[in-house]
C-alpha positions in Angstrom: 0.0 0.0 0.0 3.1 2.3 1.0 4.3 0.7 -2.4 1.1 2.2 -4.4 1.1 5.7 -2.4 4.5 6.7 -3.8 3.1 5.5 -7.3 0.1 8.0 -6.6 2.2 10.9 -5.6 4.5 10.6 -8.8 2.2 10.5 -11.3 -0.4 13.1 -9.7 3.5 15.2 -9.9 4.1 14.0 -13.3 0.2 15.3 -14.3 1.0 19.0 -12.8 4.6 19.1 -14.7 2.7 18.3 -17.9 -0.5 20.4 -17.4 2.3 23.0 -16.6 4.4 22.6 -19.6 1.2 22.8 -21.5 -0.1 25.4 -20.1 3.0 27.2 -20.1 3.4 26.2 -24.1 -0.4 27.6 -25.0 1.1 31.1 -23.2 4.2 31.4 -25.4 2.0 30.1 -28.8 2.0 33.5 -31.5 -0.7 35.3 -31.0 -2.4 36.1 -34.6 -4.7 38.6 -35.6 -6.3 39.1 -39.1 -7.1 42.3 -40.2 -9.5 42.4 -43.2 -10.6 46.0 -44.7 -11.5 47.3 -48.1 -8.5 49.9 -48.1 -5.1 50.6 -46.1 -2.8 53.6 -45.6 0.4 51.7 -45.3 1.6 55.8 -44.7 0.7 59.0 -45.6 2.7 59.3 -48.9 2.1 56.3 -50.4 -0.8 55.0 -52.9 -4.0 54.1 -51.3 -4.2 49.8 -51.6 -7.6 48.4 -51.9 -9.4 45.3 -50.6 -5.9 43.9 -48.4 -5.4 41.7 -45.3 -2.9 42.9 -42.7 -1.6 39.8 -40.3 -0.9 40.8 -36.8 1.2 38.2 -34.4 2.7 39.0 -31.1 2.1 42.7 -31.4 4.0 43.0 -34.5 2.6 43.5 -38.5 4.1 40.5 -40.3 2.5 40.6 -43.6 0.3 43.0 -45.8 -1.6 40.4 -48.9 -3.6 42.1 -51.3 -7.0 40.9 -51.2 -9.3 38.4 -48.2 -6.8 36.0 -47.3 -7.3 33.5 -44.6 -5.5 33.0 -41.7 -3.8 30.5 -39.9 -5.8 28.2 -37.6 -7.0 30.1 -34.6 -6.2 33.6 -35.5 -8.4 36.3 -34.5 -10.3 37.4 -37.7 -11.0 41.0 -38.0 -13.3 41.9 -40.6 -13.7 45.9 -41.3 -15.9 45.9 -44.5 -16.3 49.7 -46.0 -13.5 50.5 -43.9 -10.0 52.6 -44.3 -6.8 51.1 -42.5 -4.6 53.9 -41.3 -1.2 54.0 -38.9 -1.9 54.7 -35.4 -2.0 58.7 -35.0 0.9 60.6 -32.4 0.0 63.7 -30.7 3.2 65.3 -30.0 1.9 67.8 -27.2 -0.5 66.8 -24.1 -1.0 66.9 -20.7 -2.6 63.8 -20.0 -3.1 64.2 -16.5 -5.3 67.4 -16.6 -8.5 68.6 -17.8 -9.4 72.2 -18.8 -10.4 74.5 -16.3 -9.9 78.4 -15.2 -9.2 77.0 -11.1 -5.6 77.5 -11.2 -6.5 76.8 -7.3 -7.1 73.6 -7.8 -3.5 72.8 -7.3 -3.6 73.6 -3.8 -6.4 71.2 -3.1 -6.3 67.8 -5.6 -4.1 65.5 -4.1 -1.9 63.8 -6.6 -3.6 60.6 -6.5 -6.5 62.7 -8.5 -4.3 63.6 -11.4 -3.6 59.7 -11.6 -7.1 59.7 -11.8 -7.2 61.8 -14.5 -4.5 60.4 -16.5 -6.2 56.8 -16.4 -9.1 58.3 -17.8 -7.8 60.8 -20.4 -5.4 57.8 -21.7 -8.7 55.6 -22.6 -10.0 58.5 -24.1 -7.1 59.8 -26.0 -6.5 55.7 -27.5 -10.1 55.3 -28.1 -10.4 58.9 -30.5 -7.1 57.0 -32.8 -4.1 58.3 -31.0 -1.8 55.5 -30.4 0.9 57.1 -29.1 1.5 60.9 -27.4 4.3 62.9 -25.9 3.5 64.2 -22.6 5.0 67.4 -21.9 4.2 68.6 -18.1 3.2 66.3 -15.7 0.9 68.2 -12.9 2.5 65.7 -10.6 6.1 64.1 -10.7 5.5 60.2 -11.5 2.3 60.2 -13.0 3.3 60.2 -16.3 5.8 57.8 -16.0 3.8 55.8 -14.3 1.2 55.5 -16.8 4.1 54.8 -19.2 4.9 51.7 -18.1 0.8 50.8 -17.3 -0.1 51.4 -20.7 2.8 49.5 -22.0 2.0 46.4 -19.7 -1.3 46.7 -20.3 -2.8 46.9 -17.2 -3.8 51.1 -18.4 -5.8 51.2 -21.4 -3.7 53.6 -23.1 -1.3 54.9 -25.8 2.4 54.5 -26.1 3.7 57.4 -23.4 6.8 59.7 -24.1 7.3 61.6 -21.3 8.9 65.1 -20.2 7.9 64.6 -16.6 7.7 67.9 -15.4 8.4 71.5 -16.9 11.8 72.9 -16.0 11.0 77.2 -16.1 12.9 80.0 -14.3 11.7 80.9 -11.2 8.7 83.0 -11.4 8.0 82.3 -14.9 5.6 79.9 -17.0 5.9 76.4 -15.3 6.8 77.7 -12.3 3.8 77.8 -9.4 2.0 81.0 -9.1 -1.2 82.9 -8.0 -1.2 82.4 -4.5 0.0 83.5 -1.4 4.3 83.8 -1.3 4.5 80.7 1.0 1.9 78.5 -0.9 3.7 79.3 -4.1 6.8 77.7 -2.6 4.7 74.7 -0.9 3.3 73.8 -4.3 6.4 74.6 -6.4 7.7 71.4 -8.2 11.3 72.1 -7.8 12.0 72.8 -11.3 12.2 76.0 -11.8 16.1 77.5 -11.9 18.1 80.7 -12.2 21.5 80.4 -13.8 23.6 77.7 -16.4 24.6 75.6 -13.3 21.3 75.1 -11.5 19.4 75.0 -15.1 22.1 72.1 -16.0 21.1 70.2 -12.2 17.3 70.4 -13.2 17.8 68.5 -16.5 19.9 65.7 -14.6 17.0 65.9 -12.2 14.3 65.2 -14.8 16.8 62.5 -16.5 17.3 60.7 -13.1 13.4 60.7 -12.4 12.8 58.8 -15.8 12.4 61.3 -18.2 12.2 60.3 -21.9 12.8 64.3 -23.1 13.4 67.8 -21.5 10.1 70.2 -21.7 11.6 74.0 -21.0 9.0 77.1 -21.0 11.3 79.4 -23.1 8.7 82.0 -23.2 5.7 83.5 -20.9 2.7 81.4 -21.3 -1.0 82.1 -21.7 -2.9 80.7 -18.7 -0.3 81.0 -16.0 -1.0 83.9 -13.6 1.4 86.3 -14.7 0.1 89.3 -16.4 3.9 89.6 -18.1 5.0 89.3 -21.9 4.8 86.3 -24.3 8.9 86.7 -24.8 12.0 85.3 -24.0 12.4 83.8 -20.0 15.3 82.1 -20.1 19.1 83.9 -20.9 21.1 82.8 -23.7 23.5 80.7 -21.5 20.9 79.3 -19.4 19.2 77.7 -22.3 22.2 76.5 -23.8 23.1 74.8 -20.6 20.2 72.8 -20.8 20.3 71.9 -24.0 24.1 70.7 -24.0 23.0 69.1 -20.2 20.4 67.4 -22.1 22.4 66.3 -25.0 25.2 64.3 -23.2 22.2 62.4 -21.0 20.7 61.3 -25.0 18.0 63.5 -24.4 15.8 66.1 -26.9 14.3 69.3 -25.9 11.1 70.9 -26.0 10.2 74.3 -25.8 7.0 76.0 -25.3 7.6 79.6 -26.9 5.3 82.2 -28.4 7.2 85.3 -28.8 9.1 85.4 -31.8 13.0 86.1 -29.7 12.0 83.3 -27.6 11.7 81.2 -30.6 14.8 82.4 -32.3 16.7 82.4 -28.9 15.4 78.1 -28.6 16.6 77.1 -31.4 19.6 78.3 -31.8 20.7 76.6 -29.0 19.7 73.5 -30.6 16.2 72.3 -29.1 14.3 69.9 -31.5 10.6 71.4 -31.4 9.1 74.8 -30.7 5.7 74.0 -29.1 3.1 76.8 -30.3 5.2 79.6 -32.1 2.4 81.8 -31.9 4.5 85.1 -32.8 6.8 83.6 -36.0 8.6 86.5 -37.4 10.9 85.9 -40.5 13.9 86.0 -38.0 12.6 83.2 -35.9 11.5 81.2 -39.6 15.1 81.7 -40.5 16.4 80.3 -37.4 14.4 77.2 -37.4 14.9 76.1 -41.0 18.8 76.7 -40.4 18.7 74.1 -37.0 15.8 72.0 -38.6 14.0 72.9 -35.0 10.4 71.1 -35.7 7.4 73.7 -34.9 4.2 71.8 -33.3 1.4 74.2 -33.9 -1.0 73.0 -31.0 -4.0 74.7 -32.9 -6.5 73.4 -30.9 -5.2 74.9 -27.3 -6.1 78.4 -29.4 -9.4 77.3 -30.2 -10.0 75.8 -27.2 -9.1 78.9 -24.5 -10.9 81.3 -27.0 -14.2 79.3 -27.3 -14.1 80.1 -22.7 -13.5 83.8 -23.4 -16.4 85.6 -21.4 -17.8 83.1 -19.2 -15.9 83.9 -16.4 -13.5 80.5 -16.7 -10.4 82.6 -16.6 -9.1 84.9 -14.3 -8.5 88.9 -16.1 -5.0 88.3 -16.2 -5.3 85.4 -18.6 -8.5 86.8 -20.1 -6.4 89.3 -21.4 -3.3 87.0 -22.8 -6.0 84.9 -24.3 -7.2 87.7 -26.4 -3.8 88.8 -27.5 -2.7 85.8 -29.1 -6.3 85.4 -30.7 -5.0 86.8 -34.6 -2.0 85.7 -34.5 -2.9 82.2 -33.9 -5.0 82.1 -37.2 -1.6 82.9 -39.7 1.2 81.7 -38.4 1.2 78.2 -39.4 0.6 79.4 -42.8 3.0 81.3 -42.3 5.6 78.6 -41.8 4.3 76.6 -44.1 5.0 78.7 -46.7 8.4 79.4 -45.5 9.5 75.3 -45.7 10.0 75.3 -41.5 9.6 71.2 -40.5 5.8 71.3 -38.9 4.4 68.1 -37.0 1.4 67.0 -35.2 0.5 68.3 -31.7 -2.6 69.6 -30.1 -1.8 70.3 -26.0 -4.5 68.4 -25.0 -5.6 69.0 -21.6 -6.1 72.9 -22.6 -9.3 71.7 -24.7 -11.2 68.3 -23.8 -9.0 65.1 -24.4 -10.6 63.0 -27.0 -10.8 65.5 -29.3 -7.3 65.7 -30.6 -8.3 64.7 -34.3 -9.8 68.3 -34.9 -7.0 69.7 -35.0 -6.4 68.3 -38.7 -8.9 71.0 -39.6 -7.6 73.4 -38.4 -3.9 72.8 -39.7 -5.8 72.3 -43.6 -7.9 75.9 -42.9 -4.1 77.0 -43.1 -3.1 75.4 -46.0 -1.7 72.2 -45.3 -2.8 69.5 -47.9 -4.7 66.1 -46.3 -1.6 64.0 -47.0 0.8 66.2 -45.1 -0.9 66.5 -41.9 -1.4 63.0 -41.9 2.2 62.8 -42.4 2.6 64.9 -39.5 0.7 62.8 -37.2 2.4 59.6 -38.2 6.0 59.6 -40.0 6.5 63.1 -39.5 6.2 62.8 -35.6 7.6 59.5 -35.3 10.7 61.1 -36.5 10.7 63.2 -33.6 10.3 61.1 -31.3 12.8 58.8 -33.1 10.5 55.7 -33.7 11.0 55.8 -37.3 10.9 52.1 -37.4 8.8 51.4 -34.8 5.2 53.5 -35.6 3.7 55.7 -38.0 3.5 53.0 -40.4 1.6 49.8 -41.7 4.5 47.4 -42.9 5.9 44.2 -41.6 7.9 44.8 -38.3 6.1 47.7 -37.7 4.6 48.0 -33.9 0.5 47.0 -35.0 -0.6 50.7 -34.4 -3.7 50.7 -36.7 -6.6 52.3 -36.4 -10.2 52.2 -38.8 -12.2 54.8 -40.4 -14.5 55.5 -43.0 -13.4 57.3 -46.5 -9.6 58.1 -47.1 -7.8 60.2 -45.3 -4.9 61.5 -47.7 -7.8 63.0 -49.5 -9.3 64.3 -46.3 -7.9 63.8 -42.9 -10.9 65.1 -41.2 -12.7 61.8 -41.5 -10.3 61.3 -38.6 -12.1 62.9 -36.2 -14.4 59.9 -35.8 -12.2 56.4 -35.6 -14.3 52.8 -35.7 -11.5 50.4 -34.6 -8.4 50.8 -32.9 -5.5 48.2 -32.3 -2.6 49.2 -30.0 0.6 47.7 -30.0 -1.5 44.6 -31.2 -4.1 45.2 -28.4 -7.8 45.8 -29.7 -9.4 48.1 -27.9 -12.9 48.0 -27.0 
């Protein structure tokens, strides 16, 4: 009996080691989708191909077929008749982890755990509206961003791919830096960020690096809805922006600089950041600036249309009231204006200023200026993966390709508006419901 126990006991072992080796060999078996539509955008440049079938495993596009073609035995069959394939869409400037609103005081009462809040949220959205991928620039709190990174990629966050500034570095009083209440709150809620000088600037960009982040975000300019009633221009000196920007270089890092007024612009890129977010006030010495350092100008269109559409309903305070009014004209020509010059323009909104979800609209907006369909598509797929230097990764449908892919109706190289409403999304190979 002793004899037969033992027996028992080794092969009830021997049963878990193989339901475990089987279990464990269903989990690392490909995972295969089938994508079946009656056109794809394998980019924004190339011909439109009709009826295909795009084959998805392990996260990765593997094939493109021309025509309905079958897939292997138990692959995931996707069928999107009447429907356009189209790379998964980048916005290059949001704040994920806020919402639009006037109460600046709001700082001083949501605990961080609410701006986690918000992020979770905003990400679904922001995925859901076709926007597989976004570069955060200005955390409200230090780690959230980052730590929706690494949710989204996991999977545990529904989501987009997250490149992240963490939080702004601004001079100390400026755009960035904590402002509108009392002297002693102002330093309570201060993010320790904000510098005065080459030397400290330098030790805020190490700071940023060590707390994970994947770029620099710099206010080189005055802003529009901080507190301050001062100028649009230039905040930072010559040498203290150039200290960040070598800092940043020799830690493998780009830079990215909010700026309106036109010397702030000029001043960015000639020390060598890679994008100029807004560029409300582009003057032809700023234009000549950029298109000698190939600095990338990310329009944000919507945050213009967004504040002005609150004007007069008592959101803002008088002091941003006022700003909000001043950059009003000017943010209706200058993207034409660059455009016609030949600066480098990709795709970015600065969601979080207008409602998150709504990112798409701002392909209308870059056309009413006289960009063509197929070039702000560009810019919201090969044109911003360059920026963010994913050139191989997203931005495109073709084999080893991240599965980025989103569904709509009509073709958008003729008009990317169709955009603005997106039927099916797939990210990094995930569908999302």
């Amino acid at each position: 009996m002793r004899g037969l126990g033992r027996l028992a006991c080794a092969a009830a072992a021997l049963a878990i080691g193989i339901s475990a080796q089987v279990s464990s060999a269903q989990e690392a078996a490909p995972r295969t989708t089938v994508i079946h539509a009656d056109r794809v955008v394998v980019d924004a440049q190339s011909p439109v191909r009709g009826q295909s079938t795009v084959i998805v495993t392990d996260g990765r596009i593997v094939g493109i077929e021309d025509g309905f073609v079958d897939g292997p035995v138990g692959a995931e069959m996707v069928h999107l008749a009447g429907k356009t394939l189209v790379p998964g869409l980048t916005d290059l400037h949001t704040h994920i982890s806020g919402d639009p609103t006037g109460e600046y005081w709001r700082a001083a009462i949501d605990p961080p755990e609410w701006f986690t809040m918000l992020a979770v949220k905003n990400a679904g959205k922001t995925v859901r509206a076709g926007f597989t991928t976004i570069r955060d620039l200005g955390s409200r709190t230090p780690q959230v961003t980052q730590a929706l990174r690494r949710a989204t990629a996991e999977g545990l966050v529904v989501g987009p791919r997250v490149v992240t500034s963490g939080q702004t570095i601004a001079i100390v009083g400026g755009h960035g830096d904590t402002s509108g209440f009392r002297s002693d709150v102002n330093d309570l809620l201060a993010s320790g960020m904000a510098c005065t000088g080459p030397v400290e600037c330098a030790e805020k960009v190490r700071r940023a690096s060590k707390a994970g982040a994947d770029l620099v975000k710099i206010t080189a300019t005055g802003g529009v809805l901080s507190q301050q009633g001062r100028g649009l221009e230039a905040h930072f000196t010559d040498a203290e922006m150039q200290s960040i920007v070598d800092t940043a270089k020799t830690l493998g890092l780009n830079v990215a600089a909010h700026a309106h007024g036109a010397r702030g612009i000029e001043a960015a890129s000639r020390a060598g950041v890679q994008t100029i977010e807004h560029g409300t006030y582009l003057d032809d010495g700023a234009i000549a600036e950029m298109k000698k350092n190939g600095t990338v100008l990310i329009p944000t269109l919507m945050a213009f249309q967004g504040i002005s559409q609150r004007l007069g309903k008592g959101v803002y305070t008088p002091v941003v009231e006022t700003k909000v009014r001043a950059v009003a004209d000017a943010a209706g020509v200058f993207l034409r204006k660059a455009l016609k010059a030949g600066v480098k323009v990709a795709f970015g909104t600065d969601a979080g200023v207008f409602e998150h979800g709504l990112n798409a609209r701002e392909f209308g907006l870059m056309m009413a200026q006289g960009m063509s369909s197929r070039d702000a598509l560009a810019a919201a797929t090969t044109g911003a993966a360059e920026v963010l230097g994913l050139s191989g990764e997203i931005g495109r449908i073709a084999p080893g390709y991240s599965a980025d892919i989103i569904a709509v109706e009509g073709d958008p190289t003729q008009d990317a508006r169709v955009l603005e409403k997106v039927d099916w999304v797939m990210a990094r190979g995930r569908v999302i419901d």
